[in-house]
TORTOR-326894 format. One line per 10 residues: number of its first residue (from 0); their letters; for each residue y, z, x of N, C-alpha, C. Coordinates in pm, 1 decimal. Last residue first. Layout:
// residues N
NUM> a> Y,Z,X,Y,Z,X,Y,Z,X  ...
This chain:
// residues 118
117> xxxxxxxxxx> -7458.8,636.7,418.4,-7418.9,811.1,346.3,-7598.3,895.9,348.0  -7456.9,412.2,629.7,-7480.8,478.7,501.4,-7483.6,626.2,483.6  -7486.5,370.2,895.1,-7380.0,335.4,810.4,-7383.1,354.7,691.5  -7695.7,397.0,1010.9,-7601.9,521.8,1031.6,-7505.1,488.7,966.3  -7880.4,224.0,860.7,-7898.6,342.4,821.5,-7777.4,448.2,864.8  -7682.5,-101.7,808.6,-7771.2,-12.4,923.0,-7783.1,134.5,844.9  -7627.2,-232.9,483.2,-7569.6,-228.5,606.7,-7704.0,-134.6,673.1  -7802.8,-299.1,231.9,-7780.4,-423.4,397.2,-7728.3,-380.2,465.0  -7691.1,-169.0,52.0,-7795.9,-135.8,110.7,-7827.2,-197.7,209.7  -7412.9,-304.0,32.1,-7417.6,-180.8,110.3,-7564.8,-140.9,113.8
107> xxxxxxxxxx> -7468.0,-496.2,-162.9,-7437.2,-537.9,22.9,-7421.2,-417.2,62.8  -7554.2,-376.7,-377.6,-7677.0,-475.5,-284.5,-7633.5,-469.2,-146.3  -7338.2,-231.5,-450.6,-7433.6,-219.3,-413.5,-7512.6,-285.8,-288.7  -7031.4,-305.2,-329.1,-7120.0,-354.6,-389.9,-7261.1,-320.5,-344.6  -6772.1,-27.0,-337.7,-6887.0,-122.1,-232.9,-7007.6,-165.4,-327.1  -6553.8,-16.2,-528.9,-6627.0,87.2,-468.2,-6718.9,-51.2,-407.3  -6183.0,55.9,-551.9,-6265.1,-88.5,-564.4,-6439.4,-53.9,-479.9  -5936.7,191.3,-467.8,-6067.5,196.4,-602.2,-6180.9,120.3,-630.5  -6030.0,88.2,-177.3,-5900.4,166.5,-204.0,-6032.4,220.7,-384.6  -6299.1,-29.6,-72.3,-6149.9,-72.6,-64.0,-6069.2,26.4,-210.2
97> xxxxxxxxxx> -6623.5,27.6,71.3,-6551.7,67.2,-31.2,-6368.2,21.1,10.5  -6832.7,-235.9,139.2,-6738.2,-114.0,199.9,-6669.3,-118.2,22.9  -7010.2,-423.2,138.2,-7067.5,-330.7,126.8,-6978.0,-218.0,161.6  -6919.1,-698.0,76.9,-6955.5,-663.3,271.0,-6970.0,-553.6,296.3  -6762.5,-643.5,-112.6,-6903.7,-747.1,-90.2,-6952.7,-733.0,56.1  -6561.6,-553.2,-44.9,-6650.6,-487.6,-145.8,-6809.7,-550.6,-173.4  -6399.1,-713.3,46.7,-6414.2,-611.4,122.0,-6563.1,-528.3,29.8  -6332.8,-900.0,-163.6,-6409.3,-933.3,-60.6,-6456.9,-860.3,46.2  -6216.6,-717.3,-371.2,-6321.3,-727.7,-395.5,-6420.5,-790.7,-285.7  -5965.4,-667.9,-190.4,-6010.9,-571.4,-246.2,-6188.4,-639.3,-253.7
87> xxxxxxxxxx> -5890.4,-930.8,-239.9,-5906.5,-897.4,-84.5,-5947.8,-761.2,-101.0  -5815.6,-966.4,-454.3,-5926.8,-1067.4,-423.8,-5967.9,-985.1,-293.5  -5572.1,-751.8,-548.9,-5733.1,-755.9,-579.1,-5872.3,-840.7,-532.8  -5412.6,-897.3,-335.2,-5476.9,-768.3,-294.5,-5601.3,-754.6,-374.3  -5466.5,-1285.2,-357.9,-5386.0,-1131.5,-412.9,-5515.0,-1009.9,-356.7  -5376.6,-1587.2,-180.6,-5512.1,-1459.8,-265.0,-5369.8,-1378.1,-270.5  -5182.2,-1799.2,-94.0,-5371.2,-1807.0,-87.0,-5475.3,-1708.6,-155.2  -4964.6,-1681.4,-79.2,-4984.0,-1770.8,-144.7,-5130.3,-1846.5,-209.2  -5001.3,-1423.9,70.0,-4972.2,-1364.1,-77.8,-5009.6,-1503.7,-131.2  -5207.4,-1434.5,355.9,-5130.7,-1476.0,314.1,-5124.7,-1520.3,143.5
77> xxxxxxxxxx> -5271.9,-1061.7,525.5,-5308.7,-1179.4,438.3,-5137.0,-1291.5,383.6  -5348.4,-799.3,725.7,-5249.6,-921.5,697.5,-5284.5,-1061.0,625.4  -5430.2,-479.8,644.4,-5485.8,-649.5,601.2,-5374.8,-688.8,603.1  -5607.3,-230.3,780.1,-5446.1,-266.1,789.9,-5481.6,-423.3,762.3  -5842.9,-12.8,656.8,-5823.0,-108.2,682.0,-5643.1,-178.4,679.5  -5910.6,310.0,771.3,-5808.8,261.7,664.3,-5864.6,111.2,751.2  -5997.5,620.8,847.7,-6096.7,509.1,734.0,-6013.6,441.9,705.3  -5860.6,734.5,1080.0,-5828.3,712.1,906.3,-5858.5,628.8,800.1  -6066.9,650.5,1224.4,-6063.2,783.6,1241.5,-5974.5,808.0,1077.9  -6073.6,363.8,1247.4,-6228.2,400.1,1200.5,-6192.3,594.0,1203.0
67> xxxxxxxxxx> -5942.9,92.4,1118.0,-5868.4,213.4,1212.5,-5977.5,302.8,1140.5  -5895.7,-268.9,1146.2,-5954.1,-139.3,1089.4,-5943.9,30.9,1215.1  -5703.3,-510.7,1130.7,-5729.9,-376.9,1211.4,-5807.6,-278.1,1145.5  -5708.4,-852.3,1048.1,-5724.7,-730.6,991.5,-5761.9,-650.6,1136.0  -5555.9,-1179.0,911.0,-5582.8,-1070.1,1068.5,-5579.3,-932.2,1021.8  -5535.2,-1364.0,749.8,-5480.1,-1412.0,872.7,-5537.0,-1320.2,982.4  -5693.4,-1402.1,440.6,-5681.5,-1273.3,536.3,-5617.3,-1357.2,657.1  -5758.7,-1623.4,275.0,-5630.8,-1584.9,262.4,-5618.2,-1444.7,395.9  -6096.6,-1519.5,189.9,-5972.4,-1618.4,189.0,-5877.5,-1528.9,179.7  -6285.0,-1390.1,417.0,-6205.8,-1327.0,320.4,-6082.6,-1477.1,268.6
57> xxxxxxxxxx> -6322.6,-1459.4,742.3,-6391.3,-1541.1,574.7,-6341.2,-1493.0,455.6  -6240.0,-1252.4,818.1,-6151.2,-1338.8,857.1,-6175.5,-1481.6,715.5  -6469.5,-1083.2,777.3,-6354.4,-1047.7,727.9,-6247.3,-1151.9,705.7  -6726.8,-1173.8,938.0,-6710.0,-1198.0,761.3,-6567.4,-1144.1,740.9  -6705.4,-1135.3,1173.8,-6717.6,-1278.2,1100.2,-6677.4,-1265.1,982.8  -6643.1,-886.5,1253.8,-6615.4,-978.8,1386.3,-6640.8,-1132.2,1236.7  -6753.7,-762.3,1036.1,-6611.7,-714.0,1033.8,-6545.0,-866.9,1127.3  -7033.0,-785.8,1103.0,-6984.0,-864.3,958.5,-6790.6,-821.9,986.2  -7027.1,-693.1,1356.4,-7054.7,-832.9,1342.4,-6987.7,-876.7,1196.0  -7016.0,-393.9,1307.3,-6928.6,-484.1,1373.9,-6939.2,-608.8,1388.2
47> xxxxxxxxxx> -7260.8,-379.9,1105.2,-7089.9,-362.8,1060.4,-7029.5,-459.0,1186.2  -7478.7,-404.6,1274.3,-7465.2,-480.7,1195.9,-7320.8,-506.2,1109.0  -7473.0,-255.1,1559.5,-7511.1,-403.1,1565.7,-7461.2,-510.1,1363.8  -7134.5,-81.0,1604.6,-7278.9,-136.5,1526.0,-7284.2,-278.3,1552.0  -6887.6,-88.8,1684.6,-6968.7,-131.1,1785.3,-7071.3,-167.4,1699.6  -6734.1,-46.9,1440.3,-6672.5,-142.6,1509.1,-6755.4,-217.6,1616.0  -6856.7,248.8,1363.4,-6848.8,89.6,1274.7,-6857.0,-14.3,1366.1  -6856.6,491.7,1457.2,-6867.4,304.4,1576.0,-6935.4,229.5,1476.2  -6925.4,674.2,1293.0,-6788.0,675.4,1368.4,-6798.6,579.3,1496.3  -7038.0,627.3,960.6,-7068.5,647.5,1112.6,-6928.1,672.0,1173.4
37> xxxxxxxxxx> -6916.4,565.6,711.9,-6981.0,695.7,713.8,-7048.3,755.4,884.6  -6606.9,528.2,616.7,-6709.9,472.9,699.5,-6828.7,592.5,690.7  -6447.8,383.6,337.1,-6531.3,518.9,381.3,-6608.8,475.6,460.7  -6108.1,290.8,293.7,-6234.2,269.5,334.0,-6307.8,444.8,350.7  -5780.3,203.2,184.4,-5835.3,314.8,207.6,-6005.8,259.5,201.2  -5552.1,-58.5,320.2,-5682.6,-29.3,191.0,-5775.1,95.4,283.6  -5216.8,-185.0,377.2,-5344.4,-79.8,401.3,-5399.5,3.3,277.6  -5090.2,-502.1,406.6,-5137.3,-389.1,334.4,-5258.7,-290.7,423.3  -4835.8,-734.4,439.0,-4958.8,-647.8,489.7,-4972.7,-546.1,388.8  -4803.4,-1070.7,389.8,-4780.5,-954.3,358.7,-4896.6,-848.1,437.6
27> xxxxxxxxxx> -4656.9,-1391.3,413.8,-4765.2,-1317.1,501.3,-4739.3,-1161.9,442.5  -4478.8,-1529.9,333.7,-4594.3,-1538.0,293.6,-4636.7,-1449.8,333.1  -4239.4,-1493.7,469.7,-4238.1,-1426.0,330.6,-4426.6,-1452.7,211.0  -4286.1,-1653.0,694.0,-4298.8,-1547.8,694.6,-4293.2,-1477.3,571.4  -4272.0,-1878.0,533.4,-4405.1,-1857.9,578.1,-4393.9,-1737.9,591.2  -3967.8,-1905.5,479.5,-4071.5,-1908.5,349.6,-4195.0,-1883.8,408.9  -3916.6,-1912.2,757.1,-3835.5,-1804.0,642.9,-3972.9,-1817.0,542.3  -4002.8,-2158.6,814.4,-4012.1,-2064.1,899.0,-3980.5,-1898.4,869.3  -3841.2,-2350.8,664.3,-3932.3,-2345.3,636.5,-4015.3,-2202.0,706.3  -3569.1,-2299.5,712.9,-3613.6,-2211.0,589.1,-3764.9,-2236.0,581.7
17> xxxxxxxxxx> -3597.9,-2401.4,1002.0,-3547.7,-2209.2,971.6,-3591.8,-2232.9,836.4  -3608.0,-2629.0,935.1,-3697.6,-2625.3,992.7,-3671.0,-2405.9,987.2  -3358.2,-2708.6,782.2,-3442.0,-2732.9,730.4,-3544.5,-2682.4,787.0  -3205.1,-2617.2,986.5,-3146.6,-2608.3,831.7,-3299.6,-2570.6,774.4  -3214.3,-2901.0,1125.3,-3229.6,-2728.9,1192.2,-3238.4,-2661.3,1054.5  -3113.1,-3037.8,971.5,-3286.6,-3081.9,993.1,-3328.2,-2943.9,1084.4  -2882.6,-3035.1,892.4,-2985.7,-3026.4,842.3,-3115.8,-3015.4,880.3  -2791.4,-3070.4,1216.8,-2780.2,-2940.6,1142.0,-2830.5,-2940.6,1028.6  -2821.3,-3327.7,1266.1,-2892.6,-3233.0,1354.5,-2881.9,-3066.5,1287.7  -2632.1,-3439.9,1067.6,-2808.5,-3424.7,1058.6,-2905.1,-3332.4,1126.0
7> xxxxxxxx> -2402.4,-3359.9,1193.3,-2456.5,-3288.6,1076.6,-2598.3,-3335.1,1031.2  -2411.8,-3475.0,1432.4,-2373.7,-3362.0,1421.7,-2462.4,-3281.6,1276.1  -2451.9,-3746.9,1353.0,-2529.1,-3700.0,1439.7,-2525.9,-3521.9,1384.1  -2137.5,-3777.3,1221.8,-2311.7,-3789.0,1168.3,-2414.8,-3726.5,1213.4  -2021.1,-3689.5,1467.0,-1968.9,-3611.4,1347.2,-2154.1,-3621.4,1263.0  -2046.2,-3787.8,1756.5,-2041.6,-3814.5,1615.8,-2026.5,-3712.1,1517.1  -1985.0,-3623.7,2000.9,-1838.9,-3654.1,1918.2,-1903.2,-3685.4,1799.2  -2110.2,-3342.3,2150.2,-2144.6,-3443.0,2052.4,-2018.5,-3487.0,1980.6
């Protein structure tokens, strides 16, 4: 490239497309929230594994969650600009699970299946 102009636009606009790509990734945070399953095939149940398969992703702000059913833990990739851990705490809590201190909302934990209850 001899222009010189060329040159340096093409290097703003690279410039420009890395910080945007920088600032998303600094969106995205993970966390792991301590859970109590009380079965051991959450994940298969007819009624947990469906609300986990729909209702989690409905969580605003969640991008992508692992639940890991042997260390009761949920692993939440959410994005920090869209919600905070307490929102994603309490949306876990409405779908009748317990999140770290944050204990399972009644009502929606009498809705889950009998092997999913204590």
């Amino acid at each position: 490239m001899k222009n010189p102009i060329l040159k340096a636009m093409l290097l703003v606009v690279s410039l420009f497309f890395f910080s945007n790509f920088v600032a998303a990734q600094k969106a995205t945070q993970k966390v792991v929230i301590k859970t109590f399953l009380h079965c051991d095939h959450c994940k298969e149940c007819e009624t947990c594994g469906q609300k986990f398969k729909t209702e989690m992703l409905k969580i605003k702000g969640i991008k992508m969650y692992e639940l890991d059913e042997k260390a009761m833990t949920f692993t939440i990739y959410y994005n920090a600009k869209k919600t905070n851990l307490q929102a994603i705490k309490q949306g876990i809590s409405k779908l009748g699970y317990d999140a770290d201190e944050v204990k399972a909302n009644a009502e929606a934990y009498e809705s889950l299946d009998g092997c999913c209850k204590a």
